[in-house]
C-alpha positions in Angstrom: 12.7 -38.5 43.2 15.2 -35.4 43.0 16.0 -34.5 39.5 19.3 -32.8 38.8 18.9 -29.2 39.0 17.4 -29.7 42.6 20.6 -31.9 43.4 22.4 -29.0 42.2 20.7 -26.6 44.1 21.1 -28.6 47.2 24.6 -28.9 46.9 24.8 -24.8 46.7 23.2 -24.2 49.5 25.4 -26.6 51.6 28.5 -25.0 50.3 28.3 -21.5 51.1 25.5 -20.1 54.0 24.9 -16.6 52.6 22.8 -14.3 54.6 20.2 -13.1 53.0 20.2 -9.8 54.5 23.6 -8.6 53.1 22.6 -9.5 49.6 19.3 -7.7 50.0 21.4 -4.8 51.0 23.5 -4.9 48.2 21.1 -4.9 45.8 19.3 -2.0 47.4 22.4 -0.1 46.8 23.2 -1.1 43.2 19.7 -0.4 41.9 18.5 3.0 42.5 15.7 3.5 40.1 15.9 6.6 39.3 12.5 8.8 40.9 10.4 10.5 38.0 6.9 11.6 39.4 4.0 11.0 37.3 3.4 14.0 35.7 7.1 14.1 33.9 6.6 11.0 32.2 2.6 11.9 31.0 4.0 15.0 29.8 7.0 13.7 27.9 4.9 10.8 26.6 2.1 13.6 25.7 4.9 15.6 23.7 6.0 13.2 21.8 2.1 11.7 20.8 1.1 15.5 19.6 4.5 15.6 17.7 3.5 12.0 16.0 -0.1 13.6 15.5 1.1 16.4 14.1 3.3 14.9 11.4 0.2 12.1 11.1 -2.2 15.6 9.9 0.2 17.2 7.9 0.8 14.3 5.6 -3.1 13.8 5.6 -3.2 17.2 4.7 -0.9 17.1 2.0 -2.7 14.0 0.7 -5.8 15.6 0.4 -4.5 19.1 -1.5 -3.0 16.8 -4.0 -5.8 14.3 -4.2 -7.9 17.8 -4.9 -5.9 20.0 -7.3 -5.8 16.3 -9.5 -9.7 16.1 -9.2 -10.0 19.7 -10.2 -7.4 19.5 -13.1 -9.1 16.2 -14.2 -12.7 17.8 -14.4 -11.3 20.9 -16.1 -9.0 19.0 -18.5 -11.6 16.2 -19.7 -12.9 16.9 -23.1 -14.3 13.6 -24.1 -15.6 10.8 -21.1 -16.8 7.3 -22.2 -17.8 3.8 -20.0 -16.9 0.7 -21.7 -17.2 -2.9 -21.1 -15.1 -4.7 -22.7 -14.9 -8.2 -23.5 -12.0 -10.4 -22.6 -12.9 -13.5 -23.5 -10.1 -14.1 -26.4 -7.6 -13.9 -23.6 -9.0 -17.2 -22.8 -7.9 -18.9 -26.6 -3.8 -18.6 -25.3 -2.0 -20.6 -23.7 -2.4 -19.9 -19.4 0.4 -18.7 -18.6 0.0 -15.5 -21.5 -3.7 -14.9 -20.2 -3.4 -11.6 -18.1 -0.8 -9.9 -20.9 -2.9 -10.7 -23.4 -6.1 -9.2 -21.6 -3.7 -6.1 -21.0 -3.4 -5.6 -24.7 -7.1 -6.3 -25.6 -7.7 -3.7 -23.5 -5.4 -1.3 -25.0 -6.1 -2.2 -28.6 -9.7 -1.5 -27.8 -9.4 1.7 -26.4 -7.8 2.6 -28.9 -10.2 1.7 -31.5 -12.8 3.2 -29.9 -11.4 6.7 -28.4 -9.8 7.3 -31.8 -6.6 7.6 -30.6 -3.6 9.1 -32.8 -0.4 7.0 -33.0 3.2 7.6 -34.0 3.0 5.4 -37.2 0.2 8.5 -38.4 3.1 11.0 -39.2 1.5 13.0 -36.0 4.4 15.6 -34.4 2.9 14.7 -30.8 1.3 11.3 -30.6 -1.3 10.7 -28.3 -0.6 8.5 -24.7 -2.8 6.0 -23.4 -2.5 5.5 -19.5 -3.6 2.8 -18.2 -4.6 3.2 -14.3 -3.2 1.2 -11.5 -6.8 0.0 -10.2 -7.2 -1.6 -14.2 -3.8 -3.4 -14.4 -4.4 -4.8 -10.5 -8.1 -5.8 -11.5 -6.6 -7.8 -14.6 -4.3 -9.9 -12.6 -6.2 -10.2 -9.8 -6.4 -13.8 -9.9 -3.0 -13.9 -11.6 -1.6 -14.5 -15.1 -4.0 -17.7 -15.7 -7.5 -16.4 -15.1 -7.8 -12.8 -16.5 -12.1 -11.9 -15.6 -14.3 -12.3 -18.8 -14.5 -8.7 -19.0 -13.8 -5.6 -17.6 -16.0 -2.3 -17.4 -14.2 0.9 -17.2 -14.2 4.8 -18.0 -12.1 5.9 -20.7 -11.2 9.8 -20.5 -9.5 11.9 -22.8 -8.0 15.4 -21.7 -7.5 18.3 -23.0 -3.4 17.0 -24.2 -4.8 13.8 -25.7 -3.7 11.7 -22.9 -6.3 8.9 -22.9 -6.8 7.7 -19.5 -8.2 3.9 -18.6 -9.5 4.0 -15.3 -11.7 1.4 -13.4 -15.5 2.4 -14.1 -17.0 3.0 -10.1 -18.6 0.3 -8.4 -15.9 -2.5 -9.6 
């Protein structure tokens, strides 16, 4: 059984004898690849991998001055450290889809109970900021808005500026 691409292909070939020869030629002619030894293309590619790994350490090394001087400011700066764990568990009593906010603002309201932190409502000139850190907020709404965790533990730092800082207590 001939399908209909060989039927086509037969009819081709009866059409028009080409010799193979010519066309072999002609191709030949119309691609010259172009001759590069060896060495030029390791050294190009080489040039450009040290110029990627060069740009790959600086930003490393950026990274890691910044990540230092803010370790060093921190340690300087802290007057008062605390670990709390704090429970969650009326974040459970709303409705699902208000779980996650609501542990958000447990958390805050107890921070800022028990740092003793200044507010605008006070009269202060400068009220006092609470932070909360990225790694706390992701931790919260980890399993999304309906299932906040229980509780949370984390370490509460206050500077010398009265920034109070919530950060995720080590080994959550």
């Amino acid at each position: 059984m001939a399908t209909e691409e060989d039927k086509g292909l037969r009819e081709m070939q009866m059409e028009e004898p080409v010799d193979l020869a010519e066309e072999e030629l002609e191709l030949e002619e119309t691609e010259e690849p172009e001759e590069v030894s060896d060495s030029e293309v390791s050294e190009e590619e080489d040039e450009e991998l040290e110029e990627e790994l060069g740009e790959e350490e600086e930003f490393v090394e950026a990274e890691e001055k910044v990540s230092r001087k803010e370790k060093e400011e921190t340690e300087e700066d802290i007057v008062e450290e605390r670990f709390y764990t704090i429970p969650l568990g009326k974040a459970w009593i709303s409705p699902r889809k208000k779980r996650a906010p609501k542990a958000v603002r447990i958390v805050k309201s107890f921070v800022l109970k028990h740092m003793k932190v200044r507010t605008e409502a006070e009269g202060e000139e400068e009220p006092e900021r609470l932070v909360i850190d990225n790694e706390v907020n992701e931790k919260l709404w980890e399993r999304s808005i309906e299932k906040p965790p229980r509780n949370i533990r984390v370490r509460v730092v206050k500077d010398k500026e009265g920034v109070v800082t919530v950060l995720l207590a080590e080994g959550d």
